[in-house]
PQR file with spaces between the fields and no chain letter, atoms N, CA, C, O and H, PARSE charges and radii, in Angstrom:
ATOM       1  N    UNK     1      99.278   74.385  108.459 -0.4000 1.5000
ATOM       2  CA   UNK     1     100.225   75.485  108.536 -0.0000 2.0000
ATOM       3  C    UNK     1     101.061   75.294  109.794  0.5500 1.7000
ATOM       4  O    UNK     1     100.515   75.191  110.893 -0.5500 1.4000
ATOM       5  N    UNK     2     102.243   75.250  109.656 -0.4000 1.5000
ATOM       6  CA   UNK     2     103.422   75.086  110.224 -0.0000 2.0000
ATOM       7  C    UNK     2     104.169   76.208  110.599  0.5500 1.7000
ATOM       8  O    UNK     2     104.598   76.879  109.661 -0.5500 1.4000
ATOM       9  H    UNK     2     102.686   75.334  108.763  0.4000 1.0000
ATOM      10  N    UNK     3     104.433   76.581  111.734 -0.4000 1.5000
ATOM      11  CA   UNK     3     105.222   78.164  112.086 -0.0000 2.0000
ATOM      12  C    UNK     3     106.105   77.929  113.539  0.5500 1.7000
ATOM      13  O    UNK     3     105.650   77.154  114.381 -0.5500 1.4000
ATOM      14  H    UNK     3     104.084   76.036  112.497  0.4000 1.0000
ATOM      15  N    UNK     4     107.369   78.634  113.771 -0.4000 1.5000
ATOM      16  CA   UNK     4     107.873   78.531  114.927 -0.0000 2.0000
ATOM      17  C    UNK     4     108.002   80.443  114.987  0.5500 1.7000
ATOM      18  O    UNK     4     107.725   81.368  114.224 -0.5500 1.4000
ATOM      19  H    UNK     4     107.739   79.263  113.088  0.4000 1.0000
ATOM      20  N    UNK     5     108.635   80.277  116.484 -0.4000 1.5000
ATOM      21  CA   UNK     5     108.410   81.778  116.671 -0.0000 2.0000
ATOM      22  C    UNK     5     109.971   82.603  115.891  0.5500 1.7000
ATOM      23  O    UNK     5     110.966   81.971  115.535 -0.5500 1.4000
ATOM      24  H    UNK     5     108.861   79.526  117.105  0.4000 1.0000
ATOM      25  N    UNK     6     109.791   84.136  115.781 -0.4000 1.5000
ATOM      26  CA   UNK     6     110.545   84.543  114.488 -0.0000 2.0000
ATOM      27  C    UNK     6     109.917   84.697  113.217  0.5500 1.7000
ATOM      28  O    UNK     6     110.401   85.679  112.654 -0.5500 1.4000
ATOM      29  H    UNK     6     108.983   84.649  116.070  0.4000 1.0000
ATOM      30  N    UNK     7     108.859   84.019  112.389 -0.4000 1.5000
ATOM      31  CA   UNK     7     108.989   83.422  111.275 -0.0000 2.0000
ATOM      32  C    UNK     7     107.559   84.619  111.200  0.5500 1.7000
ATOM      33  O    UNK     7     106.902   84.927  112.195 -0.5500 1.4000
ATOM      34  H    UNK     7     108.466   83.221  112.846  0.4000 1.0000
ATOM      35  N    UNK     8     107.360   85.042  110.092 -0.4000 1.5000
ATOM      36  CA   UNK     8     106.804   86.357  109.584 -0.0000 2.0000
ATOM      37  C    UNK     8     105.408   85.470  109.342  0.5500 1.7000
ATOM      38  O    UNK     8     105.615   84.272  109.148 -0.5500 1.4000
ATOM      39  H    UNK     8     107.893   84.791  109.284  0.4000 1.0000
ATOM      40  N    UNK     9     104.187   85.849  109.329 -0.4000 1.5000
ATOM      41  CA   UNK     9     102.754   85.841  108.770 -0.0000 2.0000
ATOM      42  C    UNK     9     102.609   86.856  108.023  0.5500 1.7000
ATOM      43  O    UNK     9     102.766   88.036  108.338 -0.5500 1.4000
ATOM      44  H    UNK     9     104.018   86.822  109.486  0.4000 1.0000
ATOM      45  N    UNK    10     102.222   86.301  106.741 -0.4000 1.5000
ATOM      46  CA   UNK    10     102.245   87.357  105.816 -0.0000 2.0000
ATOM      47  C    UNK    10     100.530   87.526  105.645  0.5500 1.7000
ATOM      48  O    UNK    10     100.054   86.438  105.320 -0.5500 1.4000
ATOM      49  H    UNK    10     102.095   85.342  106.486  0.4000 1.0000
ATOM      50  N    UNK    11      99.640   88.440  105.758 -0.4000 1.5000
ATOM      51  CA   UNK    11      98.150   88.367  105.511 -0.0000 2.0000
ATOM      52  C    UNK    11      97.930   89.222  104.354  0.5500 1.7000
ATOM      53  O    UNK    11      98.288   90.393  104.225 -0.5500 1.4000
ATOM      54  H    UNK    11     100.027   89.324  106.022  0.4000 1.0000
ATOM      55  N    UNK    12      97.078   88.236  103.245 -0.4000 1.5000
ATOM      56  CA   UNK    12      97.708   88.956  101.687 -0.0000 2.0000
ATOM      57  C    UNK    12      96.302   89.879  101.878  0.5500 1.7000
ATOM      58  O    UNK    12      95.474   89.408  102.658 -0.5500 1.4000
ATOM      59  H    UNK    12      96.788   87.285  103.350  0.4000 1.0000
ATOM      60  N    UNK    13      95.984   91.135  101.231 -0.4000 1.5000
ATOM      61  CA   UNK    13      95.076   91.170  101.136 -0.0000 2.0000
ATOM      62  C    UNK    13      93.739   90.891   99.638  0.5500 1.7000
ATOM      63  O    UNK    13      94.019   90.534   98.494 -0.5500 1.4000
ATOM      64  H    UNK    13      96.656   91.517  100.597  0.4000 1.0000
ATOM      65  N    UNK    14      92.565   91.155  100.110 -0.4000 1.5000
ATOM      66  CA   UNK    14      91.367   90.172   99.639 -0.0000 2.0000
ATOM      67  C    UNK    14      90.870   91.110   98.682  0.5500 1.7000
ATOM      68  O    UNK    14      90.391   90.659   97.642 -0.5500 1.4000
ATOM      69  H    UNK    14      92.338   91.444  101.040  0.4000 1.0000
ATOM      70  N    UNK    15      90.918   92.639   98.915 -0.4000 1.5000
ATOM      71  CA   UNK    15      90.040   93.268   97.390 -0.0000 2.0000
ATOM      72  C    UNK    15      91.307   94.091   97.230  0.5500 1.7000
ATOM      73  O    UNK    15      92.296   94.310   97.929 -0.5500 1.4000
ATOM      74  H    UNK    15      91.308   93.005   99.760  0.4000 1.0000
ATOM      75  N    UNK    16      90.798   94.527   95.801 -0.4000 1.5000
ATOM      76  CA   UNK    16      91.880   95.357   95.105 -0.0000 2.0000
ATOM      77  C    UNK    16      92.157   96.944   95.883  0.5500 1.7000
ATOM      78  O    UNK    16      91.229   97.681   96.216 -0.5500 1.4000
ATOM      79  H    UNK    16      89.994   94.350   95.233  0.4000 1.0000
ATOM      80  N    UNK    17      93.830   97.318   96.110 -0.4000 1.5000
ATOM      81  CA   UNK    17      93.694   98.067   96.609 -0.0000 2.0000
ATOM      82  C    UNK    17      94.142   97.889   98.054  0.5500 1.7000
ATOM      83  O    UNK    17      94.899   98.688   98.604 -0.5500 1.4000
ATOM      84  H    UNK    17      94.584   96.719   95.840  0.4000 1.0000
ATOM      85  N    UNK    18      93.513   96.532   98.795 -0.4000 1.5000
ATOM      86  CA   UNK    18      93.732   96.301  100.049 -0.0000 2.0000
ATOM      87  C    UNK    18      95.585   95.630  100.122  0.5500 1.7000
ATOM      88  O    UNK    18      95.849   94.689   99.375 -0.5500 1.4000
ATOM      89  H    UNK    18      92.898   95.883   98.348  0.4000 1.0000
ATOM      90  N    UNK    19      96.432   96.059  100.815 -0.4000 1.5000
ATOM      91  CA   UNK    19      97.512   96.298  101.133 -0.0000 2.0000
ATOM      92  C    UNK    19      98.172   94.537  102.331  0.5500 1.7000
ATOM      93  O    UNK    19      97.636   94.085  103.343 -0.5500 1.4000
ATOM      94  H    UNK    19      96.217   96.824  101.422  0.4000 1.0000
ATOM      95  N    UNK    20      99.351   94.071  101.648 -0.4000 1.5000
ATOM      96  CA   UNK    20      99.655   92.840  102.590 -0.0000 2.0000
ATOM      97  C    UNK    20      99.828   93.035  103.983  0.5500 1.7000
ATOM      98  O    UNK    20     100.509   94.041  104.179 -0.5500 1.4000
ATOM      99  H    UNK    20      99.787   94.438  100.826  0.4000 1.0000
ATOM     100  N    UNK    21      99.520   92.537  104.899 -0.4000 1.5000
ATOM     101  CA   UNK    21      99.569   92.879  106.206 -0.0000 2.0000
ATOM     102  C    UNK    21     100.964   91.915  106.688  0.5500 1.7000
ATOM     103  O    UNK    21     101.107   90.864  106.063 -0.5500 1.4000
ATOM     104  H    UNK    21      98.966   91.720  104.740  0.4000 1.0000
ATOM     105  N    UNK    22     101.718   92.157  107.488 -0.4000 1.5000
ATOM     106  CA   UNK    22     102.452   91.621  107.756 -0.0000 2.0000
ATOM     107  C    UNK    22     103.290   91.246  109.513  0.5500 1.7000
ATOM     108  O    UNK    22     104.024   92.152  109.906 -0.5500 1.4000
ATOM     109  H    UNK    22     101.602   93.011  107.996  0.4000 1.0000
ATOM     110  N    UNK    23     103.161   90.020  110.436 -0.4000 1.5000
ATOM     111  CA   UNK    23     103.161   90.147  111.765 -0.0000 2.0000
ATOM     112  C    UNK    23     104.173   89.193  111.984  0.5500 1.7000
ATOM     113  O    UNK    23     104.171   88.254  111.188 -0.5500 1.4000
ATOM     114  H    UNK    23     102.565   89.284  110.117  0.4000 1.0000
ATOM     115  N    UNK    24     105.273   89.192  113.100 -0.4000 1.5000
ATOM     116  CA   UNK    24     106.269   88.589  113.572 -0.0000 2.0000
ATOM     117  C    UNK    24     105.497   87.634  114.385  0.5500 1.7000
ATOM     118  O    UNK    24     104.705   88.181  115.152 -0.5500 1.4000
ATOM     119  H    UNK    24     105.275   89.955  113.747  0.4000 1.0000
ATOM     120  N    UNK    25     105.530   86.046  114.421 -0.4000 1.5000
ATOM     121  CA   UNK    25     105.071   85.231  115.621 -0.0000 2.0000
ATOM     122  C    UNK    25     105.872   85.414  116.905  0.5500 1.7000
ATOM     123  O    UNK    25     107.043   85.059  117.045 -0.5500 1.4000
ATOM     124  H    UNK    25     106.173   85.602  113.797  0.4000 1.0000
ATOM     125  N    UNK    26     105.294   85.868  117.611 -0.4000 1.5000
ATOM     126  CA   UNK    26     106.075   85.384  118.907 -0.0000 2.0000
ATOM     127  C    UNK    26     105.729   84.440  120.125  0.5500 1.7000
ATOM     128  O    UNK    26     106.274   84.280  121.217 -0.5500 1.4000
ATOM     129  H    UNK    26     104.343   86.157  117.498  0.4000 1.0000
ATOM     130  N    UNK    27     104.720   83.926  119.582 -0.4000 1.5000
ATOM     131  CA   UNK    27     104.209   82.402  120.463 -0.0000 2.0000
ATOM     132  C    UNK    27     103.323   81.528  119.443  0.5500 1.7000
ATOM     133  O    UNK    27     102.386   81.791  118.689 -0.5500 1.4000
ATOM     134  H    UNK    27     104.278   84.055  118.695  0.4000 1.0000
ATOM     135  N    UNK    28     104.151   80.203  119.812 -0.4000 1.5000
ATOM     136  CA   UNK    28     102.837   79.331  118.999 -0.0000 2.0000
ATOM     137  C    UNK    28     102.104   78.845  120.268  0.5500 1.7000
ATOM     138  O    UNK    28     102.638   79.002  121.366 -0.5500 1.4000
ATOM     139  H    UNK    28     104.911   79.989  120.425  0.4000 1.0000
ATOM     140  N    UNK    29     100.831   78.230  120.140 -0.4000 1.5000
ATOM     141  CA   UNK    29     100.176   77.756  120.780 -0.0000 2.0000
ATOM     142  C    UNK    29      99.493   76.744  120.494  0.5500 1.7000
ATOM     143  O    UNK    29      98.684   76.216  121.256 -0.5500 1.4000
ATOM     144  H    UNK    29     100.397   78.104  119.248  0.4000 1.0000
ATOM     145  N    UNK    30      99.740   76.411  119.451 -0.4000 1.5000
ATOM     146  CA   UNK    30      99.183   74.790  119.058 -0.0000 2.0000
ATOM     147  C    UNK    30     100.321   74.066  119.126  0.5500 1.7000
ATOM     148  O    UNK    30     101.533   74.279  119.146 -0.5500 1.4000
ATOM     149  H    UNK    30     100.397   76.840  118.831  0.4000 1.0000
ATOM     150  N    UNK    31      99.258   72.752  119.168 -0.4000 1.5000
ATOM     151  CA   UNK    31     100.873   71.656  119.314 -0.0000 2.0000
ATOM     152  C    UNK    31     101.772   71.546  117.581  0.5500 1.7000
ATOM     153  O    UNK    31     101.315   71.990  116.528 -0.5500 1.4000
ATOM     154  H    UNK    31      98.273   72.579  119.152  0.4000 1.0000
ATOM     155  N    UNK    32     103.044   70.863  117.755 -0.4000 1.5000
ATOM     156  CA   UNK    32     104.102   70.996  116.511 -0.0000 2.0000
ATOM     157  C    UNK    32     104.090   71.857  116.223  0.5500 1.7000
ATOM     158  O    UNK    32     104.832   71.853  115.240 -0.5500 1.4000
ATOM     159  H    UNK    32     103.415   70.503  118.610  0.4000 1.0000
ATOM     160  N    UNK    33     103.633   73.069  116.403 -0.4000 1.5000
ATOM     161  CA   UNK    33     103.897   74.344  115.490 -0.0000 2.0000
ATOM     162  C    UNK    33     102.960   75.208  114.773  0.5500 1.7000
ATOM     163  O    UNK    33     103.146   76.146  113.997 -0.5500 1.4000
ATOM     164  H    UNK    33     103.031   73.072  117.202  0.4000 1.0000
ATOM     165  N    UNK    34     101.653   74.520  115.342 -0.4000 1.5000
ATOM     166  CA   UNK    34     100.265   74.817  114.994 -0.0000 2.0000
ATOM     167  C    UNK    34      99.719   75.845  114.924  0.5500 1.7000
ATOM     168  O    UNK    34     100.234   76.562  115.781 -0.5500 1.4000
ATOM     169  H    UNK    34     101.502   73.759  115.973  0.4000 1.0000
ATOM     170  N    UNK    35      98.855   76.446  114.334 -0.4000 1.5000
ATOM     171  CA   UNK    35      97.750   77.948  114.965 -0.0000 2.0000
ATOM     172  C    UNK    35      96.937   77.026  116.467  0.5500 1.7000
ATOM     173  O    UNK    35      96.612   75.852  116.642 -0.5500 1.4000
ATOM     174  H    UNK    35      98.436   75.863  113.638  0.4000 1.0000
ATOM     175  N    UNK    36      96.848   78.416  117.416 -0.4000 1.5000
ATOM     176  CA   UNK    36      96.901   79.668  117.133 -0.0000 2.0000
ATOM     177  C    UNK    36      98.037   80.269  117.470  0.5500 1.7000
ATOM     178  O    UNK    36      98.421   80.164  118.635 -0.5500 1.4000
ATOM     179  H    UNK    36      97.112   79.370  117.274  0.4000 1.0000
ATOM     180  N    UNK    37      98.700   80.921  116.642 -0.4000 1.5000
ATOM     181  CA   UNK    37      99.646   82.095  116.842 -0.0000 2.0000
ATOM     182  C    UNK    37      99.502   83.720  118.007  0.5500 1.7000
ATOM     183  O    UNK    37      98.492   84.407  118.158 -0.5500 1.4000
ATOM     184  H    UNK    37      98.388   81.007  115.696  0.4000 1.0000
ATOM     185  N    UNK    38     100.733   83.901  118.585 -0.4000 1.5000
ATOM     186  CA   UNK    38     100.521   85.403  119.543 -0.0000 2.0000
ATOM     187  C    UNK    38     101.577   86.013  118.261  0.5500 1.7000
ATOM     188  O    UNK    38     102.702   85.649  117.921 -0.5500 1.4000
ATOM     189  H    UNK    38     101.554   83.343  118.462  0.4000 1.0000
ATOM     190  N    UNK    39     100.642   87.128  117.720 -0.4000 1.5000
ATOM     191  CA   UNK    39     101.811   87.974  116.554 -0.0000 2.0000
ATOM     192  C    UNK    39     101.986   89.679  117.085  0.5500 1.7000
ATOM     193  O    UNK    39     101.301   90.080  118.027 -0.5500 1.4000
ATOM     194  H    UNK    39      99.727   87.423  117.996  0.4000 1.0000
ATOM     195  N    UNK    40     102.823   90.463  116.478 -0.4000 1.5000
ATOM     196  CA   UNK    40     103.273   91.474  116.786 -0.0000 2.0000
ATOM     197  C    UNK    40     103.273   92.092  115.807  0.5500 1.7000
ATOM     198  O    UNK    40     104.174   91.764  115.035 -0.5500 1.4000
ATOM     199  H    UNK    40     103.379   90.138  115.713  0.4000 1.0000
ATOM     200  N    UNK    41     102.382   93.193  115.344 -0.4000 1.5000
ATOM     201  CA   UNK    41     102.373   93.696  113.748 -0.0000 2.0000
ATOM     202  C    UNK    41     103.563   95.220  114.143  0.5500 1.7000
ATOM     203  O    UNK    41     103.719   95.868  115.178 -0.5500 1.4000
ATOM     204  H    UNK    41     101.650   93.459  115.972  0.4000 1.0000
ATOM     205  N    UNK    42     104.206   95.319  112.768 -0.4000 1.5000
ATOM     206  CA   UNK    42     104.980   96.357  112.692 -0.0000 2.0000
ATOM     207  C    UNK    42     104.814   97.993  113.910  0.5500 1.7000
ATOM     208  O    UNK    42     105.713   98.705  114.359 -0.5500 1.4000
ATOM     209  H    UNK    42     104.080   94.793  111.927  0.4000 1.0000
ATOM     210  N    UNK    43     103.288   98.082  114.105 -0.4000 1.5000
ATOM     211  CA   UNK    43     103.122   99.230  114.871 -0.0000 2.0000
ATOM     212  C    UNK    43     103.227   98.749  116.692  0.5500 1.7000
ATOM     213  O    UNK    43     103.029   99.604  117.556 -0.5500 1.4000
ATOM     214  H    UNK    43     102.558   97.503  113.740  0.4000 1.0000
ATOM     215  N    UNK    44     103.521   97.458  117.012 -0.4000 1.5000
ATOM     216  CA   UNK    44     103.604   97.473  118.278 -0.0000 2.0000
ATOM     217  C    UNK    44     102.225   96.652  118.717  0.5500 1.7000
ATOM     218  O    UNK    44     102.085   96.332  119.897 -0.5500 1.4000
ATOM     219  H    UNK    44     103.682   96.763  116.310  0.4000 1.0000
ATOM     220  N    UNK    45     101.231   96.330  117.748 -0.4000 1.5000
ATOM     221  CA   UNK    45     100.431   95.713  118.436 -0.0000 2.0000
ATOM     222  C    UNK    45     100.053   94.311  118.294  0.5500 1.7000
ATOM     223  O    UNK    45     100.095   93.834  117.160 -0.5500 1.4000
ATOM     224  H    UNK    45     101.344   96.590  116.789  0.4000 1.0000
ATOM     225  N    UNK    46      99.685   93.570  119.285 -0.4000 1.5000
ATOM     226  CA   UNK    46      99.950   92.125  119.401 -0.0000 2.0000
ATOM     227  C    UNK    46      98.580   91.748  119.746  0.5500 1.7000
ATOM     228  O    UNK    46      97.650   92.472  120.102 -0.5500 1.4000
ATOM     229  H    UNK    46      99.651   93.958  120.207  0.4000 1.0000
ATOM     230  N    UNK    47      98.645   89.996  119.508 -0.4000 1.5000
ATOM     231  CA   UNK    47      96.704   90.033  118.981 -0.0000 2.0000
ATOM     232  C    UNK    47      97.311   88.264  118.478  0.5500 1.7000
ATOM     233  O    UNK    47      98.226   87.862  117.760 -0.5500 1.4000
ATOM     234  H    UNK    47      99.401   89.408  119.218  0.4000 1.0000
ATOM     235  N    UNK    48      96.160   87.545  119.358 -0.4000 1.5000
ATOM     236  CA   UNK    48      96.166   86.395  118.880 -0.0000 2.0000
ATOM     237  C    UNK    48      94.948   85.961  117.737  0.5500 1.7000
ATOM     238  O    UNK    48      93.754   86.252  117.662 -0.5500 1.4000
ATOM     239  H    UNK    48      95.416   87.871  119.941  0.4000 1.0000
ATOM     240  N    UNK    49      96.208   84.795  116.564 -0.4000 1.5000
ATOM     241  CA   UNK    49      95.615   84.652  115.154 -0.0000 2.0000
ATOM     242  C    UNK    49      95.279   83.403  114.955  0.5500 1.7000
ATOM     243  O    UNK    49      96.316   82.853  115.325 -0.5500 1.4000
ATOM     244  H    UNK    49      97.178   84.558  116.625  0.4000 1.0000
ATOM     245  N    UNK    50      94.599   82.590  114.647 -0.4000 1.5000
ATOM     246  CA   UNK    50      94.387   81.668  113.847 -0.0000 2.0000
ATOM     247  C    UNK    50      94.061   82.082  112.334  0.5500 1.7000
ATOM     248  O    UNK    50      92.937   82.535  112.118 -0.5500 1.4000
ATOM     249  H    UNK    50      93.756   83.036  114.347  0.4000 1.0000
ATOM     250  N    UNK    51      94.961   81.958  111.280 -0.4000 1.5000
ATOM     251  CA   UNK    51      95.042   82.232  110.186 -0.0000 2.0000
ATOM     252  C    UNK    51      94.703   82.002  109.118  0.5500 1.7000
ATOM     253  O    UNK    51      95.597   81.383  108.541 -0.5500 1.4000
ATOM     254  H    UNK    51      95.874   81.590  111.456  0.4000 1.0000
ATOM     255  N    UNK    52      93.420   82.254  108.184 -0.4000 1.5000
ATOM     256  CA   UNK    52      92.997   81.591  106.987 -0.0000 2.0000
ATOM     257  C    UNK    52      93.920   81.127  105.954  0.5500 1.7000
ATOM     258  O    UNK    52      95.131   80.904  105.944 -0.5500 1.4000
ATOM     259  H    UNK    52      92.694   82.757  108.653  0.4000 1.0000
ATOM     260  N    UNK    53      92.694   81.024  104.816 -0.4000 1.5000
ATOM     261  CA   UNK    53      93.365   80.590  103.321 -0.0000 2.0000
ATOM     262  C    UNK    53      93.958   81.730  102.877  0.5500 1.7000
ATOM     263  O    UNK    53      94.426   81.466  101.769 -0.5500 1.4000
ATOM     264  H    UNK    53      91.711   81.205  104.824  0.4000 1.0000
ATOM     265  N    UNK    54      94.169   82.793  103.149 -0.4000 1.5000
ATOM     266  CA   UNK    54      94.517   84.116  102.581 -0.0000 2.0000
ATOM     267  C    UNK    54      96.269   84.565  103.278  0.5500 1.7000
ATOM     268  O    UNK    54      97.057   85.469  102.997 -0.5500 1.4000
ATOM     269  H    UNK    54      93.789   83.008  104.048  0.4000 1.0000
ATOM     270  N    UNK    55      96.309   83.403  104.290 -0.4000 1.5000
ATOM     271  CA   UNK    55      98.036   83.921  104.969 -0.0000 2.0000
ATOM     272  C    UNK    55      98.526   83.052  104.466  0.5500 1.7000
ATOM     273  O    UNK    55      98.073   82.215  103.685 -0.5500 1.4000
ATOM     274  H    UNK    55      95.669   82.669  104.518  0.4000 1.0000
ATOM     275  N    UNK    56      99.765   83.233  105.000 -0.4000 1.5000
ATOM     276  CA   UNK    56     100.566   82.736  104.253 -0.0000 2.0000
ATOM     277  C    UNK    56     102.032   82.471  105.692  0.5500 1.7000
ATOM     278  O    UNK    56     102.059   83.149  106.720 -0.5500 1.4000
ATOM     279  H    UNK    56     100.133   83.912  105.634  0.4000 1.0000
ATOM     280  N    UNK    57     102.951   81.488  105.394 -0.4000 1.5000
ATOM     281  CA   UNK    57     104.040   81.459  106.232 -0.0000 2.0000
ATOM     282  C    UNK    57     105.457   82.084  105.505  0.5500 1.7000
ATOM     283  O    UNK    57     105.918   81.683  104.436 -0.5500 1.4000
ATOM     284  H    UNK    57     102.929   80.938  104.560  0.4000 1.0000
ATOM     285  N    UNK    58     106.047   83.201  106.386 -0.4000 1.5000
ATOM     286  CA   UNK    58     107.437   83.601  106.075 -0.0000 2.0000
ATOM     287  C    UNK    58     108.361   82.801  106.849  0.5500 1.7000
ATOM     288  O    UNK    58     108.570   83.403  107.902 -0.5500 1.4000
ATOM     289  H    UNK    58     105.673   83.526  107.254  0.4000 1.0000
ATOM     290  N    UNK    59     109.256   81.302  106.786 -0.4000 1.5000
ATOM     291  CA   UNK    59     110.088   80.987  107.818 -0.0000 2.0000
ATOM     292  C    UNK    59     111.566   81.637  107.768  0.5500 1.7000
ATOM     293  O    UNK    59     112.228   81.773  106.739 -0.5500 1.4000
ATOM     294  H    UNK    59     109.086   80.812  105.931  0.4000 1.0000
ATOM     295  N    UNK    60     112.002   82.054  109.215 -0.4000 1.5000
ATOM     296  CA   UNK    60     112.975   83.126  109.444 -0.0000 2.0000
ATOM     297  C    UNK    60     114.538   82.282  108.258  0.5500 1.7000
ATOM     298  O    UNK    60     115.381   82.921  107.628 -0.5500 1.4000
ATOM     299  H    UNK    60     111.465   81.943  110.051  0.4000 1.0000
ATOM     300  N    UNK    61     114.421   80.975  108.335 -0.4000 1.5000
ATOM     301  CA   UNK    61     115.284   79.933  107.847 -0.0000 2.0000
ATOM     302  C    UNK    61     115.428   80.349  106.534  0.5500 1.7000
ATOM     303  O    UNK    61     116.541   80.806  106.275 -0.5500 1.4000
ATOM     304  H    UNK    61     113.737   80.456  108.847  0.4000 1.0000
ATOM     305  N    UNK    62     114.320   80.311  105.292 -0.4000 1.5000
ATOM     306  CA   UNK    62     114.355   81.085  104.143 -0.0000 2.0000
ATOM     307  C    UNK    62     114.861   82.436  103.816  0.5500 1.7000
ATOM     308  O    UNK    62     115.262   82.711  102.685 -0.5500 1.4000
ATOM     309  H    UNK    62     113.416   79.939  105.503  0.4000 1.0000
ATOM     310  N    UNK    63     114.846   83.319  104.834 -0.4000 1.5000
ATOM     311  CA   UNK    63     115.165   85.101  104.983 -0.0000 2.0000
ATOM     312  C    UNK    63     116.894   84.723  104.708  0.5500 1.7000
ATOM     313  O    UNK    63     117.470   85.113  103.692 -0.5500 1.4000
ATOM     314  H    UNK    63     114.520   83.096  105.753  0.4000 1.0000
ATOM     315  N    UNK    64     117.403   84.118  105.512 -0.4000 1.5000
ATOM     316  CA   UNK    64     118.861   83.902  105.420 -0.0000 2.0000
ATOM     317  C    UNK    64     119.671   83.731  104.463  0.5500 1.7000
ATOM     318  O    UNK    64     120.870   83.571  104.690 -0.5500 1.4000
ATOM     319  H    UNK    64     116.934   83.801  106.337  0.4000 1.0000
């Protein structure tokens, strides 16, 4: 998984019912573009991710 900062993490959710989570990167921290990610979820709070089989990448390049 490949991400630069901008580019949305989408975290799908796992049981029925459970709702997509969704966080802005604003730091990578692996090398090329790697996890772990510093993200910023919609309410203001920020929280470093290394991201399973269940996320997913939004790149800001596609939105356009």
């Amino acid at each position: 998984m490949r991400a630069t900062v901008g580019d949305r993490l989408v975290m799908h959710g796992r049981t029925v019912g459970q709702h997509d989570q969704q966080a802005e990167i604003i730091e990578v921290l692996g090398p090329d573009g790697t996890p772990p990610f510093r993200v910023r979820y919609e309410d203001g709070h920020e929280t470093l991710i290394s991201p399973g089989p269940d996320t997913t990448v939004r790149h800001i390049a596609e939105e356009g």
